[in-house]
C-alpha positions in Angstrom: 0.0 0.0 0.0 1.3 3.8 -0.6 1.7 6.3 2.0 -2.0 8.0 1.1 -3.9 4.2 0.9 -2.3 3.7 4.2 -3.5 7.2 5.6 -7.1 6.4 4.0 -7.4 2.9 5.6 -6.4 4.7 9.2 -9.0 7.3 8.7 -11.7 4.6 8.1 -10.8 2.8 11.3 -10.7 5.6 13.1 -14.4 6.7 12.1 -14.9 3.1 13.2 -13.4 3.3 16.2 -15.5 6.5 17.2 -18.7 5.0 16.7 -17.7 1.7 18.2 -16.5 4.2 21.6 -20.1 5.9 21.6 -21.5 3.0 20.9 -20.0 1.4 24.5 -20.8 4.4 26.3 -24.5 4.1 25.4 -24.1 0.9 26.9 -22.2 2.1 30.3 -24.5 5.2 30.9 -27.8 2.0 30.6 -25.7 0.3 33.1 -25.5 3.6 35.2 -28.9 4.6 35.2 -29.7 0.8 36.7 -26.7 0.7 39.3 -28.1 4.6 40.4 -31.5 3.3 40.4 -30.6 0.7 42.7 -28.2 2.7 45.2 -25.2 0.8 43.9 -21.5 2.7 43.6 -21.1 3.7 39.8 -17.3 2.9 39.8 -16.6 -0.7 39.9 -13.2 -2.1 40.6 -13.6 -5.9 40.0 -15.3 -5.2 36.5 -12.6 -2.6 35.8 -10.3 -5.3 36.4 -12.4 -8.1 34.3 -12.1 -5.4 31.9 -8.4 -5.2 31.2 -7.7 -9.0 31.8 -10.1 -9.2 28.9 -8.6 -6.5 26.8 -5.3 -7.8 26.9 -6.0 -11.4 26.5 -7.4 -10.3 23.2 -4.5 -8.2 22.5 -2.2 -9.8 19.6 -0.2 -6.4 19.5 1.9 -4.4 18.3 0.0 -2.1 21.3 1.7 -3.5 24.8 -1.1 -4.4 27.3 0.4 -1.8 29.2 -0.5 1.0 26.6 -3.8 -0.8 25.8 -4.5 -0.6 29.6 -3.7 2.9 29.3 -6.2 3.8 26.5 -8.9 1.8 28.0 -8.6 3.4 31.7 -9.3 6.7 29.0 -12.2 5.5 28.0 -13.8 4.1 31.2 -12.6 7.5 32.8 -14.5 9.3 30.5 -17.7 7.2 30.5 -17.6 7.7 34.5 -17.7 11.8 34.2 -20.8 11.2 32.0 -22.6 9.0 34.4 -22.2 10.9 37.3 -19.7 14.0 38.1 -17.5 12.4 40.6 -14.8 13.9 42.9 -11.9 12.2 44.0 -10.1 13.7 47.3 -6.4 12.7 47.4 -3.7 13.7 49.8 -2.3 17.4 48.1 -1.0 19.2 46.8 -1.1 18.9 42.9 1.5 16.9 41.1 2.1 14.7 44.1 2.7 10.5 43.7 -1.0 10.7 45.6 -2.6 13.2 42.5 -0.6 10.3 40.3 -2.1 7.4 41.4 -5.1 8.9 41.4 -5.2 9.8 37.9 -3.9 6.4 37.3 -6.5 4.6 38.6 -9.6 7.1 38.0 -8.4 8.7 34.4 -7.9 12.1 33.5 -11.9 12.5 33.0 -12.9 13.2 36.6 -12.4 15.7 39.2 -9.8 16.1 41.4 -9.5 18.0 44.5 -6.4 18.0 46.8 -6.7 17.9 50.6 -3.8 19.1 52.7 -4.0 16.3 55.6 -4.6 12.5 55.3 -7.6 12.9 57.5 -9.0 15.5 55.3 -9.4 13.2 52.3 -11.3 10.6 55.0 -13.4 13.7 55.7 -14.6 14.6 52.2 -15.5 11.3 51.8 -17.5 10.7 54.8 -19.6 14.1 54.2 -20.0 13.3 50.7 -18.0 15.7 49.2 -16.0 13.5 47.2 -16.7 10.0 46.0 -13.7 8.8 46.6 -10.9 9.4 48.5 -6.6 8.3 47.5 -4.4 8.0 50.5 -1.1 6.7 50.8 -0.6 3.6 53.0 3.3 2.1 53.0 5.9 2.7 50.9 8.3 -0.5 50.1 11.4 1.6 51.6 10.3 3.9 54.1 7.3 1.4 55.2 3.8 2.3 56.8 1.9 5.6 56.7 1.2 5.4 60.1 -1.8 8.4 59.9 -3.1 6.5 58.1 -3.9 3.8 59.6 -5.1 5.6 62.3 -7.8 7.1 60.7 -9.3 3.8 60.5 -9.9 3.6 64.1 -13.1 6.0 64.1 -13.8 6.3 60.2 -16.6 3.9 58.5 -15.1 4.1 55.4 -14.0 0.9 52.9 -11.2 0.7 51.3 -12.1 0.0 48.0 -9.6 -0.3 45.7 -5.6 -0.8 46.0 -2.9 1.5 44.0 1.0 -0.1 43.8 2.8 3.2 42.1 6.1 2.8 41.3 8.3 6.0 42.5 10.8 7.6 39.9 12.1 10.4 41.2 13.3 12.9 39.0 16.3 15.7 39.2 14.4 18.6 38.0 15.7 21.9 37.5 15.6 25.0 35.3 19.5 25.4 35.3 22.3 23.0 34.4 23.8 20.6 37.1 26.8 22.3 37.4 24.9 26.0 38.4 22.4 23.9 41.4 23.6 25.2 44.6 20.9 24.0 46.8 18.1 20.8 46.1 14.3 21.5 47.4 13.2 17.7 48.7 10.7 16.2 50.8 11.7 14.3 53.6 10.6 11.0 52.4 12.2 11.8 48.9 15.2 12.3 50.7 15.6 9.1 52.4 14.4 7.1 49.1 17.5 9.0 47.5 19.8 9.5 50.3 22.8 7.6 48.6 22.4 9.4 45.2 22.5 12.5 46.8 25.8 11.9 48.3 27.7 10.9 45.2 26.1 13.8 43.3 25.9 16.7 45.5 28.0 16.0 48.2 28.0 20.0 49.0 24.5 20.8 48.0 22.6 22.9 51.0 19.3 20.5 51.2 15.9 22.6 52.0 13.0 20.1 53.5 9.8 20.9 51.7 6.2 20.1 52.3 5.7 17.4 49.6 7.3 17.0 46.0 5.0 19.3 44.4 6.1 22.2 46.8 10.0 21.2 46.0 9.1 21.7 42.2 6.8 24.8 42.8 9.8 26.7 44.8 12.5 25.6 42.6 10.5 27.4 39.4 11.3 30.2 41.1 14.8 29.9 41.7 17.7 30.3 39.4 20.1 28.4 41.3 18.5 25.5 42.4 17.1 21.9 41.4 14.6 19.7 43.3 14.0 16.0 43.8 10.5 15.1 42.4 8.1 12.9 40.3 7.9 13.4 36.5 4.6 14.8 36.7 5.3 17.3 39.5 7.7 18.9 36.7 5.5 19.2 34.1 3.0 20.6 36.2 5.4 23.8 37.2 7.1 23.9 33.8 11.1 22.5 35.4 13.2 20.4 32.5 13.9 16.7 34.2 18.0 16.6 33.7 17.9 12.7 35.3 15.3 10.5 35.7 15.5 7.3 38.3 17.7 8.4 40.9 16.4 7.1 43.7 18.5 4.4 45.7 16.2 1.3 45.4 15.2 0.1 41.9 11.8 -1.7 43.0 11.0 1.3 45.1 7.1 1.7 45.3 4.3 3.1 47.2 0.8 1.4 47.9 -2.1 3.7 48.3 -5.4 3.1 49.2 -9.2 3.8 47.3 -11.8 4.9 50.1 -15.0 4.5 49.5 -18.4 3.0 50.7 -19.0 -0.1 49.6 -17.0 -3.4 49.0 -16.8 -5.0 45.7 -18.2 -8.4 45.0 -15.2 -11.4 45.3 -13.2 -11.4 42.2 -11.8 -14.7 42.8 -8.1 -12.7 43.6 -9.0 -10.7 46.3 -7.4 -8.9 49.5 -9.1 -8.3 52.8 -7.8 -5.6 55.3 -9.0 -6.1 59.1 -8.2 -4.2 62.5 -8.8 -5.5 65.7 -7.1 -5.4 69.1 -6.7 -8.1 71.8 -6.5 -8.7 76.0 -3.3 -7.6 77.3 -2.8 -11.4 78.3 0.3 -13.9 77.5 -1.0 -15.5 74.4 -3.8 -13.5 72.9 -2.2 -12.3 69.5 -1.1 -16.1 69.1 -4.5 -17.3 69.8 -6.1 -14.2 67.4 -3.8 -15.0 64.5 -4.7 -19.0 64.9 -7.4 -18.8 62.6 -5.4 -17.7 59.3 -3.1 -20.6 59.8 -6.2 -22.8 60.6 -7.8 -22.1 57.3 -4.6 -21.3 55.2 -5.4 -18.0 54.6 -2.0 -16.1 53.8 -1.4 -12.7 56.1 0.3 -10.4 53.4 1.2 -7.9 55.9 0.9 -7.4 59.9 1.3 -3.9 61.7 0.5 -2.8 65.4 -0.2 1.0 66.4 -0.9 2.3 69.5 -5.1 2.9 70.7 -4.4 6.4 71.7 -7.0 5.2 74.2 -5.4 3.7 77.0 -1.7 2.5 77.8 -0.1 0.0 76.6 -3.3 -0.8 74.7 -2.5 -1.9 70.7 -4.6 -2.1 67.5 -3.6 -4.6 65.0 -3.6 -4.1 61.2 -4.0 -7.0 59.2 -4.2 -7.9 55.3 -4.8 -11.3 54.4 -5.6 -12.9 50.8 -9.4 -13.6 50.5 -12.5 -11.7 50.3 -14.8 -11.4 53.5 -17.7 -13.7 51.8 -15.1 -16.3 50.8 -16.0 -19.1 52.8 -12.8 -19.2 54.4 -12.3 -15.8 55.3 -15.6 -15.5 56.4 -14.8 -18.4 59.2 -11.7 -17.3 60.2 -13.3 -13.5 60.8 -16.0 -15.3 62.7 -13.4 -17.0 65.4 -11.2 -13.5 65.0 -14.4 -11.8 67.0 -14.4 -14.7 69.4 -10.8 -13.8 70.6 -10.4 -10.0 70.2 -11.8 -7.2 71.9 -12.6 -5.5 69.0 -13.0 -6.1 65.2 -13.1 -4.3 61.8 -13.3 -5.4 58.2 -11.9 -2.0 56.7 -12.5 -3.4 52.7 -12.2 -6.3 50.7 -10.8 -5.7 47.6 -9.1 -6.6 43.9 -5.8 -7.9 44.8 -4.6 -6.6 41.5 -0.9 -5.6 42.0 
């Protein structure tokens, strides 16, 4: 074929593709008006997930799943926004790894308003101001987000959905290396790229910022300086990336959480987060945690925080794989109550990442 047959036949599939892309939407914005009608959540994590297990099983390529994933979160973003006009609260400011795991899980369609505490994003939620809510959770170098888990303690909120983001920090500046006398970071930035830092400005003066979006919003503004921040942080304030993946750990990554209201329906590959504390007696966390081995049910993670409440008095965090109607999971929740003073199932959800 010649350059203009070729350009013809992608113009044809492209009108195809248009009316195929209305043509689904039709479909989702039916589905809407049922799930609405029924006082069912409009977004849907374990079809989103049917969706692109399907999409990329059909895939023969060239397209990578990853791009074809890409496209389709696109077009389920924007079928959302037409259903219903849905806010999602994440942890602020703008341009943060929170703002960019909400975009990649929600789309670009929606919209997004930042918060300035963790506990603010559980607020917005909870007062239906937002739909949704994006906080961060643990970080695979720097470990838990401690606030929030404590926010679980008194909220009702689910979590809904899981995020795994991997974090590429970014040298951003508007000058060249050689000119950057001091580096605008946030403290958890810092410690991801602590040994980078040494070997490349050794004699740098280091100014703790707020989060990554501040440390690219000041460095903007300063001719002789450079910041350590995501990608998108420098697009959003218009700073040049001079080196991309310096931080120290190559897998490093950060897992944030999806509040919302209700639980999706099992998936088949599920996770189920539970809270609950115990007697202060020899042998009571043994006893609690019995039931998982019992049943088989593998604890992907374990973490203890202080009550706040009384002394010496401990709330444990548990994920475990499963969803709460699995049979299973269900059982071993059900002899949990029987040992512990006190119980919650904060979300079962896709176990996706």
């Amino acid at each position: 074929m010649s350059l203009p047959e070729h350009r013809k036949a992608i113009d044809q599939i492209d009108a195809e593709i248009v009316r195929l892309l209305n043509e689904r939407t039709q479909h989702v914005l039916k589905i809407g008006s049922i799930k609405l009608k029924a006082g069912e959540e409009i977004y849907a994590p374990h079809r989103e997930r049917i969706v692109y297990q399907r999409v990329c099983k059909l895939n023969k390529g060239p397209i990578t799943n990853d791009s074809l994933k890409s496209i389709y979160r696109e077009v389920m973003s924007s079928a959302l926004s037409l259903e219903k006009t849905m806010t999602i609260a994440y942890l602020g400011p703008e341009a943060t790894y929170t703002h960019q795991a909400s975009i990649t899980r929600f789309g670009a369609s929606l919209q997004y308003v930042a918060q300035r505490t963790i506990g603010d994003v559980f607020s917005e939620v909870a007062k239906n101001r937002a739909d949704y809510g994006v906080v961060p959770v643990e970080n695979s170098t720097e470990g838990v987000v401690t606030h929030t888990l404590d926010m679980f303690v008194d909220s009702d909120l689910k979590i809904v959905s899981q995020i795994v983001l991997p974090i590429r920090h970014c040298l951003i500046s508007k000058v060249a290396r050689t000119r950057i006398k001091r580096l605008y970071v946030h403290p958890q930035t810092l410690a991801q790229c602590r040994a980078w830092l040494h070997r490349s400005f050794p004699s740098a003066e280091l100014i703790e910022t707020s989060s990554n979006g501040r440390s690219a919003e000041l460095t903007a503004k300063d001719r002789t300086s450079g910041a350590l921040a995501g990608e998108l942080a420098g697009v959003q304030y218009g700073v040049p990336v001079l080196e991309h993946n310096i931080q120290d750990n190559a897998t490093n990554a950060t897992r944030f959480l999806v509040l919302g209201r209700q639980c999706s329906p099992p998936t088949g590959a599920d996770r189920t987060s539970i809270m609950f504390s115990i007697q202060h007696k020899v042998g009571s966390l043994y006893k609690a945690l019995s039931p998982f081995r019992r049943y088989k049910l593998n604890m992907t993670k374990i973490e203890s925080r202080p009550s706040k409440r009384k002394a010496w008095e401990y709330f444990f965090f548990v994920d475990c794989d499963g969803h709460q109607e699995d049979r299973k999971v269900a059982k071993a929740i059900a002899e949990l109550r029987a040992e512990c003073t006190f119980v919650k199932v904060l979300g079962s959800y896709p176990n996706s990442e």
